[in-house]
C-alpha positions as CSV (number, residue, x, y, z in Angstrom):
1,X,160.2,56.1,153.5
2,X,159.3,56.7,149.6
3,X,157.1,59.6,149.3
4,X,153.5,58.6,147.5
5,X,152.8,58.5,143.9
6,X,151.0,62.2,144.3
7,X,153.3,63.8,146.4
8,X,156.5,62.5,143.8
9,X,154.5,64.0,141.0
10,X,153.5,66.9,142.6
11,X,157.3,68.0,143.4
12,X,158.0,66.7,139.9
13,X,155.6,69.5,138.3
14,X,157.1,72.3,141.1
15,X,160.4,71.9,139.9
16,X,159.3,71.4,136.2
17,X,157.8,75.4,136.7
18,X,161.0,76.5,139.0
19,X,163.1,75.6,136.1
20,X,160.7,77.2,133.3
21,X,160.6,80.4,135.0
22,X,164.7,80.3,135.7
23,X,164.9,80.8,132.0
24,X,164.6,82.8,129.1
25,X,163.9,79.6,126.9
26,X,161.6,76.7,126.5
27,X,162.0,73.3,124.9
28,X,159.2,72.6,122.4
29,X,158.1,69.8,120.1
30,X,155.7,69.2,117.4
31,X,155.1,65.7,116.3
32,X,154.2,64.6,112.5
33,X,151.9,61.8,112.7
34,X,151.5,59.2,110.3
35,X,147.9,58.9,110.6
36,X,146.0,55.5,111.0
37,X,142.9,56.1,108.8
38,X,139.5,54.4,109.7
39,X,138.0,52.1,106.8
40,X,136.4,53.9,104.6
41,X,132.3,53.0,105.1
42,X,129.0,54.8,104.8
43,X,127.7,53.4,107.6
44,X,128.5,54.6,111.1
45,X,130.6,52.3,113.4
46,X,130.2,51.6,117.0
47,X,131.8,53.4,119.5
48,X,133.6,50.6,120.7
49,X,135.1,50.4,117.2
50,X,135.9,54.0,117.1
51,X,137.3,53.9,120.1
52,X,139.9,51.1,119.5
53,X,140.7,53.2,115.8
54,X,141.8,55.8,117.7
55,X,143.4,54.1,120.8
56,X,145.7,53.1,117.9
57,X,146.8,56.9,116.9
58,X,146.9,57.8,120.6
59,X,149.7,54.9,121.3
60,X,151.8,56.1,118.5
61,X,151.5,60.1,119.8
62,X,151.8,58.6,123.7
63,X,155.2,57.3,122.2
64,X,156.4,60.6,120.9
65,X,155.7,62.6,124.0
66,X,157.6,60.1,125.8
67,X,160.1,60.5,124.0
68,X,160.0,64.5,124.0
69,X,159.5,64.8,127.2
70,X,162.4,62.6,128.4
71,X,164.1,65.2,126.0
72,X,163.1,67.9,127.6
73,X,160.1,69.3,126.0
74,X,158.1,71.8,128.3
75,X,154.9,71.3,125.1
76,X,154.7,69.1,122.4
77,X,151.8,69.9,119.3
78,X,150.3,67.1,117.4
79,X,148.7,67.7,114.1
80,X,144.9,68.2,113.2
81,X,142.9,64.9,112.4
82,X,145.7,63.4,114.1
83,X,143.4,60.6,116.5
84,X,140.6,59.6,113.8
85,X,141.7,61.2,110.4
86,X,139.4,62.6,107.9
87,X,136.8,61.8,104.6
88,X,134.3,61.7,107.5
89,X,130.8,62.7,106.5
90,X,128.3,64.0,109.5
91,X,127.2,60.8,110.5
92,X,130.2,58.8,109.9
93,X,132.4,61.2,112.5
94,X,130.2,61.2,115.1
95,X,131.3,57.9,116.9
96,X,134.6,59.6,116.8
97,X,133.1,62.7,118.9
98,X,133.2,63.3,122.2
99,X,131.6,66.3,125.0
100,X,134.4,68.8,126.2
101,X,133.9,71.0,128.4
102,X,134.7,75.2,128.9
103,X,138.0,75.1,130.8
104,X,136.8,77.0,133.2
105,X,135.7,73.9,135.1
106,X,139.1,73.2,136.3
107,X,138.9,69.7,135.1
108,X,141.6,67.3,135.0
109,X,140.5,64.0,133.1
110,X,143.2,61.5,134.5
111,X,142.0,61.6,137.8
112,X,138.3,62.4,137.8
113,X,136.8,60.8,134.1
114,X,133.2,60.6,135.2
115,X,132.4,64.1,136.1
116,X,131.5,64.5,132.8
117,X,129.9,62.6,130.2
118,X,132.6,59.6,129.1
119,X,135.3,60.9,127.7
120,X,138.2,58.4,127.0
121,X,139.9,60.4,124.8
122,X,140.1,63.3,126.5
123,X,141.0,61.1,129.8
124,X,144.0,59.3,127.8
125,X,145.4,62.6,126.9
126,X,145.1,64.4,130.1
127,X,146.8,60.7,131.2
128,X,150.0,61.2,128.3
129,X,150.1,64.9,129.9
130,X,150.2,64.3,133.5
131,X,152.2,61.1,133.9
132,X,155.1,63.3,131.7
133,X,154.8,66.7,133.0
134,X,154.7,68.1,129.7
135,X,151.8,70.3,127.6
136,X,150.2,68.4,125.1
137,X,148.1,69.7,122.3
138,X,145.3,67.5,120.6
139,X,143.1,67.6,117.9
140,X,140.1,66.1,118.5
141,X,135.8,66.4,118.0
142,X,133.9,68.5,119.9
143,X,129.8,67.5,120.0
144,X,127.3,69.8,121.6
145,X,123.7,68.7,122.1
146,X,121.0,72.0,121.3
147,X,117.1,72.0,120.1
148,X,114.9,74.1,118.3
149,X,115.1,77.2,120.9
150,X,118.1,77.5,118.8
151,X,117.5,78.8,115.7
152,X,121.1,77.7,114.2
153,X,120.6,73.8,116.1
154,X,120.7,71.5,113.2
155,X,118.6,69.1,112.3
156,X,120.1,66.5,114.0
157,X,120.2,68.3,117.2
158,X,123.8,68.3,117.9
159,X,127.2,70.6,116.4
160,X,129.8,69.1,115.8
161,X,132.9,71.5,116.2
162,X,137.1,70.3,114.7
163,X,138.9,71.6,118.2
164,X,141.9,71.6,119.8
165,X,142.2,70.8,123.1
166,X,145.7,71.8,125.7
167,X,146.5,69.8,128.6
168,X,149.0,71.4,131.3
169,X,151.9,69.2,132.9
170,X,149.1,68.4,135.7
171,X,146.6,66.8,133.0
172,X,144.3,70.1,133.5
173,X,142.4,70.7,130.4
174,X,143.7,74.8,130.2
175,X,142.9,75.7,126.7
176,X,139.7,74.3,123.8
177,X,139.4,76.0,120.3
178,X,136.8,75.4,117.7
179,X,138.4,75.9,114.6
180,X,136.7,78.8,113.2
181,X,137.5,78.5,109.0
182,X,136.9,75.5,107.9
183,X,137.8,74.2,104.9
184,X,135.5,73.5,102.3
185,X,136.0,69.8,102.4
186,X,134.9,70.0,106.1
187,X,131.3,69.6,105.5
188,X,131.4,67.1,109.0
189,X,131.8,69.9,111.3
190,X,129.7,73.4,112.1
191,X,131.3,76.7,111.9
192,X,131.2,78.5,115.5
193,X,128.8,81.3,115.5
194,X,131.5,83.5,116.6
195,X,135.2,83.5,116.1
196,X,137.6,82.2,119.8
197,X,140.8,84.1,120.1
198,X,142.0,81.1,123.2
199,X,145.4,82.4,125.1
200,X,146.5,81.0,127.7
201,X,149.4,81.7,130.2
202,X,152.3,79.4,130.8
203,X,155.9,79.7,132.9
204,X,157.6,80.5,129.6
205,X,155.1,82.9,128.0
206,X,151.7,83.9,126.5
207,X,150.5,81.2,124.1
208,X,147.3,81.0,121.7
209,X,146.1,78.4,119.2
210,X,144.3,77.9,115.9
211,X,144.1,74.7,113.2
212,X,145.4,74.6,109.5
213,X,143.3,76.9,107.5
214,X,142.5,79.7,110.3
215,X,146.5,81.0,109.6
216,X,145.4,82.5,106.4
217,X,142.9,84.6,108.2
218,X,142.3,87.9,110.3
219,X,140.4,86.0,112.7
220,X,141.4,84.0,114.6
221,X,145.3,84.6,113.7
222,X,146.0,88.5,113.5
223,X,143.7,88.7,116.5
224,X,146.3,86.6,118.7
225,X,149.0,88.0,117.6
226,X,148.4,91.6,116.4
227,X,145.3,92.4,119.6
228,X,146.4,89.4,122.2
229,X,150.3,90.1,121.7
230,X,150.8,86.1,122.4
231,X,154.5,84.8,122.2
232,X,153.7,81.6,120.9
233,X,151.0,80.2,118.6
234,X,150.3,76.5,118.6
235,X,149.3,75.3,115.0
236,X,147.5,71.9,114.5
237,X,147.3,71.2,110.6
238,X,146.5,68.9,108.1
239,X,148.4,70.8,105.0
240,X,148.2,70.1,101.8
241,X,151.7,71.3,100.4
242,X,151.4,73.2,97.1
243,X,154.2,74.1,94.8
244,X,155.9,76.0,93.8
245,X,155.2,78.2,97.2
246,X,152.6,77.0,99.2
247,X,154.8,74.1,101.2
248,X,153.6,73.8,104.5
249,X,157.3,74.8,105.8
250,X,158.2,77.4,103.5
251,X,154.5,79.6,104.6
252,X,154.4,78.4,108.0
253,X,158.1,79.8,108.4
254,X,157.3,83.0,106.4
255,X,154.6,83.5,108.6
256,X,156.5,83.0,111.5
257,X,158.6,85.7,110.6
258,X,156.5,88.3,108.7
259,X,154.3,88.0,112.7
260,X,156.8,88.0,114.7
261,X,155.8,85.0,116.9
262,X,156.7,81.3,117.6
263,X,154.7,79.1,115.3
264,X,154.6,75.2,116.4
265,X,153.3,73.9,113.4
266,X,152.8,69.6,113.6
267,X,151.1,68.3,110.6
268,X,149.6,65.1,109.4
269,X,152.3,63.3,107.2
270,X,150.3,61.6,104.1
271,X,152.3,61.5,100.8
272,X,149.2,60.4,98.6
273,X,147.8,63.5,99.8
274,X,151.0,65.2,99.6
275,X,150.7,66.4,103.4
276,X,154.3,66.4,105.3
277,X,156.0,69.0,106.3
278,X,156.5,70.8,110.1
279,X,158.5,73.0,111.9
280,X,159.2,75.1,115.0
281,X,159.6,78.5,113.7
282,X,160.6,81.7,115.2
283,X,160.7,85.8,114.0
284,X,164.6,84.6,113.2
285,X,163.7,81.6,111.1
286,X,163.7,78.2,111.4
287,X,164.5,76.9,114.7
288,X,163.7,73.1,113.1
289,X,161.5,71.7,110.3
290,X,161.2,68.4,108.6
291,X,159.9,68.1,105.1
292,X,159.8,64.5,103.7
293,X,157.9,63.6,100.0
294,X,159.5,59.9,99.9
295,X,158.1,57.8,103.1
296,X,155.8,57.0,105.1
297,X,157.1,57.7,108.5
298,X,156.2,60.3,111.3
299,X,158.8,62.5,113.0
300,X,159.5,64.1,116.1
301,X,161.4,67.6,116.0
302,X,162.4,69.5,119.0
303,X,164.0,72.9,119.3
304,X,164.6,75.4,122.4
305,X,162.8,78.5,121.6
306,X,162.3,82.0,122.8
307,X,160.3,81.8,125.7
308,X,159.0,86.1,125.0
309,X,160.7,86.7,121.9
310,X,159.5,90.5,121.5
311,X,161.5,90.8,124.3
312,X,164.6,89.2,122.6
313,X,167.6,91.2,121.6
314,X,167.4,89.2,118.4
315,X,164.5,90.3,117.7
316,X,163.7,91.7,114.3
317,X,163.0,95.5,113.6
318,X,159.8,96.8,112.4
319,X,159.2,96.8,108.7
320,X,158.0,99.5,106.4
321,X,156.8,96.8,103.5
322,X,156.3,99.7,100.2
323,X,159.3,101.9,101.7
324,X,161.8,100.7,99.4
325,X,159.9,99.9,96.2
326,X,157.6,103.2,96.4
327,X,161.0,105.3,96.5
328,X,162.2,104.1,93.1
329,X,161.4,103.7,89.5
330,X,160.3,101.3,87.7
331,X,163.5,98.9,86.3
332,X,163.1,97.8,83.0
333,X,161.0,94.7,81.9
334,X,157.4,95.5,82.8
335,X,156.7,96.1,79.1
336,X,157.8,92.7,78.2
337,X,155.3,90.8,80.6
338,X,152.8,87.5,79.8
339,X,150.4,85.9,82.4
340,X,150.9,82.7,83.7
341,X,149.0,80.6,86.4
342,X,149.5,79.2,89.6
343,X,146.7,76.9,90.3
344,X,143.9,79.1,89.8
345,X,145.7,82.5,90.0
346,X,147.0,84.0,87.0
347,X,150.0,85.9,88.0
348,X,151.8,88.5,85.8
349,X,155.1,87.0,84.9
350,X,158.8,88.6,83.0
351,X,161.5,86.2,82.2
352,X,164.9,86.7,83.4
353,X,166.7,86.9,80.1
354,X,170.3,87.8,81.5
355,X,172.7,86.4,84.1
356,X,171.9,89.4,86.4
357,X,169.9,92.7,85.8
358,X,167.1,95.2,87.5
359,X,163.1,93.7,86.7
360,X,159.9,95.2,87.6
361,X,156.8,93.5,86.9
362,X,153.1,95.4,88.0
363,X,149.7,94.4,88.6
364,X,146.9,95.6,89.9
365,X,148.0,98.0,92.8
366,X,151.4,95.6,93.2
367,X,154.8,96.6,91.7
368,X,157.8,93.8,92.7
369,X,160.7,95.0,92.0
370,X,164.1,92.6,91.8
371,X,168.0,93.1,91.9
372,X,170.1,90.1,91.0
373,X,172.8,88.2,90.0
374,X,172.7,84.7,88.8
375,X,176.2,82.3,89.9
376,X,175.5,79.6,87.4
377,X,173.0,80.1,85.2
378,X,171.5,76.9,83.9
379,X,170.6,76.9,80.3
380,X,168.0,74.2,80.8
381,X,166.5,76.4,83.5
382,X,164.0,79.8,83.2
383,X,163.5,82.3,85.9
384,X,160.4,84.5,86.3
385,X,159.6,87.8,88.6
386,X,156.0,87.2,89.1
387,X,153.4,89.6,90.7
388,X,149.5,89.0,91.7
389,X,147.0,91.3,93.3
390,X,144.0,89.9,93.5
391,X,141.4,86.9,95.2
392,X,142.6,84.0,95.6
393,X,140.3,80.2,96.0
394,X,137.7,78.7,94.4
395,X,135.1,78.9,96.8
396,X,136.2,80.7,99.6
397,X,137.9,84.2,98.2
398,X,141.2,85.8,100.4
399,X,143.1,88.9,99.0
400,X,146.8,88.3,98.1
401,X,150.0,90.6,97.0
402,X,152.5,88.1,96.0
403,X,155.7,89.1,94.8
404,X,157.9,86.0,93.8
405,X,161.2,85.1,91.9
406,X,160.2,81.6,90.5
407,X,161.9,78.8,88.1
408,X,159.7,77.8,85.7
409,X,158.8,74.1,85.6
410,X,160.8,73.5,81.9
411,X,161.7,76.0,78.9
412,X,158.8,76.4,78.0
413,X,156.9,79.4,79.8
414,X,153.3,78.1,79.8
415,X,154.9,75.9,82.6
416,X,155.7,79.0,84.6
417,X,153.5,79.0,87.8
418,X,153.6,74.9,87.8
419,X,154.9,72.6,90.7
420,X,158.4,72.2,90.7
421,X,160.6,71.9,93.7
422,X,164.3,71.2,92.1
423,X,166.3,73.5,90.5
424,X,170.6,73.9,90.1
425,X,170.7,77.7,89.2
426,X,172.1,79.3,92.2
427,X,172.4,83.0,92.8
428,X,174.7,85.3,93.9
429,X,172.6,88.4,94.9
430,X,169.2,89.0,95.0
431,X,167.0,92.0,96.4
432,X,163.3,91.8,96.3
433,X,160.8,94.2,97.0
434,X,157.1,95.2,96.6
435,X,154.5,98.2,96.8
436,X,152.2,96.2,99.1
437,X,149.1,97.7,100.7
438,X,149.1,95.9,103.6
439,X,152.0,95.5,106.7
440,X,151.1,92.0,106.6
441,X,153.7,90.4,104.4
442,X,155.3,86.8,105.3
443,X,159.4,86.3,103.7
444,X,160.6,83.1,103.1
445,X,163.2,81.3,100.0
446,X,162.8,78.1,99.4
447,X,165.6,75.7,97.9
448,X,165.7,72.9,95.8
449,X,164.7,70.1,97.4
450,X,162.0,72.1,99.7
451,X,164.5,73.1,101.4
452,X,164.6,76.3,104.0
453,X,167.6,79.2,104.2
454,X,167.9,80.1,107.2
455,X,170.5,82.8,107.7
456,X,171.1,82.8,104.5
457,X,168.8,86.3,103.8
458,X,167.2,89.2,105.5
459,X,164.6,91.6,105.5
460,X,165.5,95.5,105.3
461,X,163.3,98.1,107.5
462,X,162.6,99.0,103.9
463,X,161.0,96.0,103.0
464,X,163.3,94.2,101.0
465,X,164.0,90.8,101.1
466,X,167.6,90.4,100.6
467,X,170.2,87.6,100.1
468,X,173.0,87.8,102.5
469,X,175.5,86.5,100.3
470,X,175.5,83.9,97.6
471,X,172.9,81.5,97.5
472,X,174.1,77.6,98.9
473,X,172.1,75.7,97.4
474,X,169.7,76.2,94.1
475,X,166.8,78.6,94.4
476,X,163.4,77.3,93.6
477,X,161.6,80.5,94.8
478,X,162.0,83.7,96.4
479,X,158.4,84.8,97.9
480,X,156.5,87.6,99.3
481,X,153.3,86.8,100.4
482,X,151.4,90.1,101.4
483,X,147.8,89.8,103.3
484,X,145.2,92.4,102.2
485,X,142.3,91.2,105.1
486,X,140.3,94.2,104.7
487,X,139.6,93.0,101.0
488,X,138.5,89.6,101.6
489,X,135.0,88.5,100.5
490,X,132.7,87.1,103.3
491,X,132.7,83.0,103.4
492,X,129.9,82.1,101.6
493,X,129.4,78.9,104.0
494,X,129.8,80.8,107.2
495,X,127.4,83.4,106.4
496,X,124.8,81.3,104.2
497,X,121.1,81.5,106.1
């Protein structure tokens, strides 16, 4: 006699956790979705309508955990604005919204959708989670109904709230986060009145969550990892890549590293937005990424991981950031010095005039100091040791240390600080350090191409970040991206009356 459709699943999920907690690893998998954007009205549309938009987007994602989970993925993370999209006003996202609940409820969509308000979505995805024993992470619209005891209730008695939501291998709803800094484009959704640090326990470690911008920030981010001492943090984004060092891989790797956690970072994939770009990444590196300028295509990356990589024998050393590059004196250079901007921040920059030598560039409370040798020194190519110490955004203000070796965009150095992401200079040595004020600083190189190097350098208990040996491929940039929290202004839109 064939057991029953609950009982099979049930024994399923039991072995599922047997053979998690048997092992030091996991199997994880992000999933860079090719979004299916609504048509672009004023008006809202019906619910119906809404609903079919993003039934569309959740049978593409339903086919990638499929697919992961016959690989063997314990969790799969699917990007930010990954059901509905975005260029939503207030109005026009609400169709799109739905009620979700505290997990404490112990709720479990796929078999019981009516004890709460309806809730297709949230039903569909508990559904892709349960009938593939696997975690899967959403991002999806959180509304919340209030009225004038409220002082904060809008005017349109409702919040709206970006959140993520995390099903377990049953279909439970275990984990909900309301994405705490919004971007400024995000004028559709409400800030929560307070920051959520969400962890949750699993069979292969502590994991937390947060969406796109919230990485560049004390809270929610250090919170999880520095306070909460998660293993793993799950990273729903819609990123924007911005050369020469703001690629969604190259930072989301760096901060991998410079945290020492797991970062499952799945983004939206848009080339006309230049979004793409995803990765699992570990305190070692790159365990997988995938970084595509030149379709229109989503992929599925999977990677076994660390299940508690603190407790790893890989596991990086601690890092005194200014050790090195306080202990020395300045190398020559920082007299011949012009600024230059990156986007909005005007860095101070010294060209590279030799095939190898010692630089130091300063500003503000930031010396970077660099060691190298170049292999083959382009003639049609200029290289730059860049510093800034200061705020950084238009509207909403963040403090950064940067230390970066950078090719200039041409020749000429008014293009130093401009997107470029080829290069065919390679190097054979290179040492980079900084005074930073802050133990919050994120490694990474990036290679022509957007390309990652993993193994290919390492960080010193000093603080330098140092090539192993020659350089493979051509070097775009090599970039320290320090963190000063304390010195970040307040966000004017989360603190305006």
């Amino acid at each position: 006699m064939l057991p029953s459709q609950p009982l099979l699943h049930a024994a399923v999920f039991a072995l599922a956790v047997l053979q998690a907690l048997a092992s030091d690893t996991f199997t994880a998998a992000v999933y860079e979705h090719a979004v299916i954007l609504p048509d672009a009205t004023g008006e809202p549309v019906s619910p119906d309508d809404a609903l079919a938009l993003m039934n569309k987007n959740m049978d593409v994602l339903e086919g990638a955990i499929k697919e992961a989970a016959q690989q063997g993925a314990h969790i799969i993370v699917t990007p930010e604005d990954g059901i509905y999209g975005w260029h939503f006003t207030r109005e026009t996202i609400y169709p799109y919204l739905e009620d979700i609940p505290d997990p404490v409820v112990n709720w479990i969509p796929c078999t019981d959708p009516t004890r709460f308000a309806p809730a297709p979505v949230q039903e569909r995805l508990s559904c892709m989670a349960r009938n593939n024993s696997i975690y899967v992470v959403a991002n999806i619209g959180d509304k919340k109904p209030c009225n004038s005891s409220d002082a904060g209730c809008p005017s349109d008695g409702r919040y709206q709230y970006n959140t993520d939501v995390v099903f377990d291998p049953e279909g439970k709803l275990v984990a909900r986060y309301h994405k705490y800094n919004l971007f400024r484009r995000e004028t559709q959704f409400n800030y929560p009145k307070e920051p959520e640090a969400v962890t949750f326990e699993t069979p292969f470690g502590k994991f937390g969550i947060f969406t796109c911008f919230d990485i560049l920030f004390r809270e929610p981010a250090v919170v999880l990892v520095s306070e909460l001492q998660v293993d793993t943090v799950l990273f729903p984004t819609a990123w924007m890549n911005v050369l020469p060092f703001l690629t969604a891989v190259e930072f989301h790797s760096a901060w991998a590293m410079g945290m020492g956690v797991n970062l499952l970072s799945a983004n939206t994939h848009n080339i006309s937005l230049a979004m793409t770009g995803d990765g699992l990444f570990t305190p070692e590196g790159p365990a997988a990424y995938h970084y595509d300028s030149g379709t229109e295509e989503g992929r599925l990356l999977l990677a076994e991981l660390s299940a508690r990589p603190r407790l790893s024998p890989t596991y990086p050393p601690a890092v005194n950031w200014s050790s090195f590059a306080t202990s020395i004196k300045k190398f020559p250079g920082e007299k011949d010095t012009f600024l230059g901007a990156v986007r909005r921040d005007i860095f101070t920059f010294s060209e590279l005039r030799r095939k190898a030598g010692n630089y130091t560039v300063c500003q503000g409370d930031l010396c970077c100091h660099l060691i190298y040798r170049m292999a083959n020194k382009s003639k049609d190519e200029v290289y730059v040791l860049g510093a800034f110490d200061g705020l950084h955004g238009s509207l909403i203000k963040y403090h950064w240390q940067i230390c970066t070796l950078l090719k200039c965009k041409s020749t000429d150095l008014n293009t130093c600080g401009q997107p470029v992401e080829t290069a065919q200079t390679k190097f054979e040595t290179f040492s980079l350090s900084g005074t930073f004020g802050t133990n919050y600083v994120f490694p990474e190189v990036l290679y022509s191409g957007v390309q990652l190097a993993p193994g290919e350098f390492e960080v010193l208990r000093d603080g330098r970040l140092k090539s192993r040996h020659g350089t493979s491929k051509p070097l775009v940039t090599v970039t320290l991206f320090g963190r000063l929290y304390e010195k970040d202004r307040p966000h004017p839109l989360r603190t305006a009356p």
